[in-house]
C-alpha positions in Angstrom: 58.6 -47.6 -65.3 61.6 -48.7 -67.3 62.4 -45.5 -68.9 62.6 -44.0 -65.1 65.1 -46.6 -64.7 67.1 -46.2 -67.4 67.0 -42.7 -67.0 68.5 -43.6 -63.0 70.8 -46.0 -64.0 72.7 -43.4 -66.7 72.6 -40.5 -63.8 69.6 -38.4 -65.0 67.8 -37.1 -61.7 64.5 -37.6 -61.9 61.9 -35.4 -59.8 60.4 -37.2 -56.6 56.7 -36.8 -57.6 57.6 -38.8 -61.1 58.7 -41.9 -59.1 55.7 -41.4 -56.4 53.0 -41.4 -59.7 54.9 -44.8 -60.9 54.4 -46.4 -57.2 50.1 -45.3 -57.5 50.2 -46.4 -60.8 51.8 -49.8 -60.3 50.0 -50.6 -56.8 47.0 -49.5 -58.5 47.5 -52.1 -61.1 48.0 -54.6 -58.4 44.3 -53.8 -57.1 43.0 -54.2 -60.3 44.4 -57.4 -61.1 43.8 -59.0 -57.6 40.1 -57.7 -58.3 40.2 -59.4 -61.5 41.4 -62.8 -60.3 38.9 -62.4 -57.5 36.1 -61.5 -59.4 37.0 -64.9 -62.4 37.8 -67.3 -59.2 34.4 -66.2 -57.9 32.7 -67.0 -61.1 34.4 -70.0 -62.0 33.4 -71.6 -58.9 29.4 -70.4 -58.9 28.8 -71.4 -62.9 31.3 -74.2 -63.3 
């Protein structure tokens, strides 16, 4: 993600489908970590 925008901010065009895969892969991320917090908020409350 910060290379894109380095690339941006210095003028370098950068093809669409480059800065769609960075949205997936950051929302994605997201998902994951919400799943994680889920997933340790749920244990912590049925073991502790």
């Amino acid at each position: 993600m910060y290379p894109y925008f380095a690339l941006r901010a210095i003028g370098i065009k950068i093809p669409s489908y480059v800065a769609n895969f960075i949205t997936t892969i950051q929302f994605s991320q997201m998902l994951i970590g919400f799943g994680v917090n889920i997933t340790s908020w749920y244990l912590q409350r049925k073991y502790y």
